[in-house]
C-alpha positions as CSV (number, residue, x, y, z in Angstrom):
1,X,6.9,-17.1,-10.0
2,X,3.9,-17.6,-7.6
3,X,0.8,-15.6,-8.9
4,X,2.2,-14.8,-12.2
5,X,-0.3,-15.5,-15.4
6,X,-3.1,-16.8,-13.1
7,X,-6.6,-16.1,-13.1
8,X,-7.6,-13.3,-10.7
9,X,-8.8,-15.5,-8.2
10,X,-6.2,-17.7,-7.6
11,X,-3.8,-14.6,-7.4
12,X,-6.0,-13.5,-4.8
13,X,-5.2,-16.4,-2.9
14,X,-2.2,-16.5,-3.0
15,X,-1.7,-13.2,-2.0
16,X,-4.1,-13.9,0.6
17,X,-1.8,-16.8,1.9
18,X,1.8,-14.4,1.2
19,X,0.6,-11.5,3.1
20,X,-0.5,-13.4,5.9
21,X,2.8,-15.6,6.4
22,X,4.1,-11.7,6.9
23,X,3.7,-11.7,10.4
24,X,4.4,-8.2,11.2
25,X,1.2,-7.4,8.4
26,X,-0.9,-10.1,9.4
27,X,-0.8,-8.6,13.1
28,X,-1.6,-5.4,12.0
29,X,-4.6,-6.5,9.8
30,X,-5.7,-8.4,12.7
31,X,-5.9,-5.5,15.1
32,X,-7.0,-3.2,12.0
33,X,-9.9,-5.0,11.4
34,X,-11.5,-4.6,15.5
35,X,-10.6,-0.8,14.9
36,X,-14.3,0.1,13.4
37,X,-12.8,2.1,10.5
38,X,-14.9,1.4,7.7
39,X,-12.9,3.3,5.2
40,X,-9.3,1.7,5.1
41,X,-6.6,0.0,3.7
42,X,-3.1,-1.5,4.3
43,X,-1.4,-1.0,1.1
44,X,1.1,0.0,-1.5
45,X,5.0,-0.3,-0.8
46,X,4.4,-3.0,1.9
47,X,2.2,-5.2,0.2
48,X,4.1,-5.2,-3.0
49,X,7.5,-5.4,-1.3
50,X,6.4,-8.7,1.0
51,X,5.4,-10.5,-2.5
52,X,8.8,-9.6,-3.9
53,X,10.6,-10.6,-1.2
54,X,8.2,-13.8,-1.1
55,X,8.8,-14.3,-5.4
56,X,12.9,-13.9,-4.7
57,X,13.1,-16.0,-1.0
58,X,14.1,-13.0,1.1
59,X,13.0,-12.4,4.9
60,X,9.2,-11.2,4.2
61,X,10.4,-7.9,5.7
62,X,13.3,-7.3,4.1
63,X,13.5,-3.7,2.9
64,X,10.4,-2.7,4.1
65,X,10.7,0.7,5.7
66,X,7.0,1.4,6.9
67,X,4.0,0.4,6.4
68,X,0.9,2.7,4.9
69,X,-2.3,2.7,6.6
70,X,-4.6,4.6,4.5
71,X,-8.1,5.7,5.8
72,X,-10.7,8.1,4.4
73,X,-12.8,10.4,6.8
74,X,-14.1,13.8,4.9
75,X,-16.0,14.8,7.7
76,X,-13.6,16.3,9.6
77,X,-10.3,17.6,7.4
78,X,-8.8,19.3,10.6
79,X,-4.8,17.9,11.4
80,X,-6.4,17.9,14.9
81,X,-8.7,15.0,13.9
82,X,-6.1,13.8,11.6
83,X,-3.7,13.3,14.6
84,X,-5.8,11.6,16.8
85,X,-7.2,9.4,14.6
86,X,-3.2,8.5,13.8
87,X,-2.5,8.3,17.8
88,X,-6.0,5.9,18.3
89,X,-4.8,4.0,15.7
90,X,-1.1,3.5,17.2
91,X,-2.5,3.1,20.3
92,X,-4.5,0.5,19.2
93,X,-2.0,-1.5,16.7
94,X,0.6,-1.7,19.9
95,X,4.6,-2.1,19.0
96,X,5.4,-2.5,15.3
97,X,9.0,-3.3,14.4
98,X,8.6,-0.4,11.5
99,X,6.3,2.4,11.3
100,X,3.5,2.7,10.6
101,X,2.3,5.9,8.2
102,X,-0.9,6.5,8.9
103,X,-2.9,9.0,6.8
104,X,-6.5,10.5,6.0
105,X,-6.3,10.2,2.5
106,X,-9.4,13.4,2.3
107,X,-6.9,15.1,3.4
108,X,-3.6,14.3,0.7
109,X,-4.8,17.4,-1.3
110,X,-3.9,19.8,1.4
111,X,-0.5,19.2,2.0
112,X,0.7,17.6,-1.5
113,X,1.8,20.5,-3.4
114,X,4.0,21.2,-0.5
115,X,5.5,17.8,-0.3
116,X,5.8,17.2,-3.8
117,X,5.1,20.5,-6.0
118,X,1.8,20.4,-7.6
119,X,-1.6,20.3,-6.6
120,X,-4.1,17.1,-6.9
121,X,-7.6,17.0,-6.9
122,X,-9.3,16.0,-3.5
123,X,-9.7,12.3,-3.2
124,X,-13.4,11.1,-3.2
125,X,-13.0,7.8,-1.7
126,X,-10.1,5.5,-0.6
127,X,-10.1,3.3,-3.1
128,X,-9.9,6.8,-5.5
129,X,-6.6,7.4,-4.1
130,X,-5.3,4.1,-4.6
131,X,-6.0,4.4,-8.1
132,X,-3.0,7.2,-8.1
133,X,-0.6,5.3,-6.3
134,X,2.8,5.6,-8.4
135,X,2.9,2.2,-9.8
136,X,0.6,-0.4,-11.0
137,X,2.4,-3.3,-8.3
138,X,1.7,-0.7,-5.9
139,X,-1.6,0.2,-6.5
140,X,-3.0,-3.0,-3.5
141,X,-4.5,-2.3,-0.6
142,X,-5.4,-5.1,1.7
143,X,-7.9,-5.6,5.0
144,X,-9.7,-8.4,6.8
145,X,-13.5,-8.2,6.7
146,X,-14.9,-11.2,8.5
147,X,-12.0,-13.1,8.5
148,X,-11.6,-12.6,5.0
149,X,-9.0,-10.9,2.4
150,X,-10.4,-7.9,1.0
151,X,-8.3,-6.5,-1.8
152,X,-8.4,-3.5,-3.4
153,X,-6.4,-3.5,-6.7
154,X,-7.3,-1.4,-9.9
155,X,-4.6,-2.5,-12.4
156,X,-4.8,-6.1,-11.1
157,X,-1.8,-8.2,-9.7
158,X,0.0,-9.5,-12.4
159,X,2.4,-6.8,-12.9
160,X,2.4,-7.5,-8.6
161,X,2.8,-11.0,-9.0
162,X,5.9,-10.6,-12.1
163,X,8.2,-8.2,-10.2
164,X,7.2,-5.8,-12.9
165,X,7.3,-2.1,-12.0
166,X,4.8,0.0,-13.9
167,X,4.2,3.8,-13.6
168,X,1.2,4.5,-13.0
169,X,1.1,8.1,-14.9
170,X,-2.2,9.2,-13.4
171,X,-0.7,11.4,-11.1
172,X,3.3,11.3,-10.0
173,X,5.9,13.0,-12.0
174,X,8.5,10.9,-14.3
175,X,11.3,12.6,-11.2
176,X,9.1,10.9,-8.1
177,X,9.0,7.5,-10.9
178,X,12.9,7.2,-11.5
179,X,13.2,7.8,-7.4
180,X,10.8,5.0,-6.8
181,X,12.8,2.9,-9.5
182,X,16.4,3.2,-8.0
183,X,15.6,3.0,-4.7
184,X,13.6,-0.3,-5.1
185,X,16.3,-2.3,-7.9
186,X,18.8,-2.1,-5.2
187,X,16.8,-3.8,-2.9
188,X,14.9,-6.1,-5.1
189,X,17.2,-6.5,-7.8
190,X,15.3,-9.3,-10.0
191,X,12.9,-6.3,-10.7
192,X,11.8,-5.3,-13.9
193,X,11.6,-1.7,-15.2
194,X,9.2,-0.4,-17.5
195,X,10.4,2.6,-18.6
196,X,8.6,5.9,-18.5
């Protein structure tokens, strides 16, 4: 497998080079970067699920639902601003042959409990929220700064790079774990499953 039980930079690399050949992500970190967010990533499912895809010869898009574009702005936790940061940022993008879920990650501690039970303690950056992302393959976010790959990746990219997924217990729920688990082994099915 590409990646796998390299050093760190030549995983970078190659991720580099694997998220690029997506075209639908390399478009959208192209017109990310001229957005003048300073705070922001491209990350999680849609990074993992393009090297999977990549590792097992699938379409690079294959499975991919949406893709998350995660910003941080705590200086204005209104949905108003929320919302028309989302609609600048559409605007901007253009057409994207999936969607594209945009959110304020200052703001995930607002609405959470209602989406998913519990309360979580306010985010205090972007890459803070990354570090709760449900899984350690997951846990990647992405942007071009000057050309350049910039990743974001707390448990590393091995586990990425292996097909390996990985709870990552700092915040979701064994329930949101076993969801993420059976939804992803039918579409990837060379997958391997740490248990809980």
């Amino acid at each position: 497998m590409s990646g796998f039980n390299t050093d760190l930079q030549a995983q970078m690399e190659t991720l580099g080079k694997i998220v690029q050949s997506n075209e639908t992500l390399n478009y959208i970190m192209m017109r990310a970067a001229n957005l003048g967010l300073k705070y922001y990533y491209i990350g999680a499912g849609c990074i993992a699920q393009t090297v999977w895809n990549y590792q097992m010869g699938f379409d690079l898009m294959h499975g991919i639902s949406d893709i998350d574009f995660v910003y941080y702005d705590d200086s204005d936790l209104s949905p108003e601003k929320e919302n028309m940061t989302i609609q600048f940022i559409k605007d901007s993008v253009g057409s994207c042959p999936v969607e594209l879920d945009i959110k304020n990650q200052a703001r995930v501690h607002l609405w959470y409990k209602e989406h998913f039970g519990y309360d979580i303690k306010p985010y205090i950056s972007i890459e803070d929220a990354i570090n709760s992302w449900p899984t350690t393959a997951t846990s990647t976010g992405v942007r071009l700064e000057n050309g350049k790959l910039k990743v974001y990746a707390p448990y590393g990219l091995n586990d990425l790079f292996g097909m390996i997924v990985r709870a990552n217990k700092v915040q979701i729920t064994e329930e949101i774990y076993m969801q993420k688990v059976k939804k992803w082994t039918a579409k990837w099915p060379s997958l391997t499953v740490i248990p809980w």
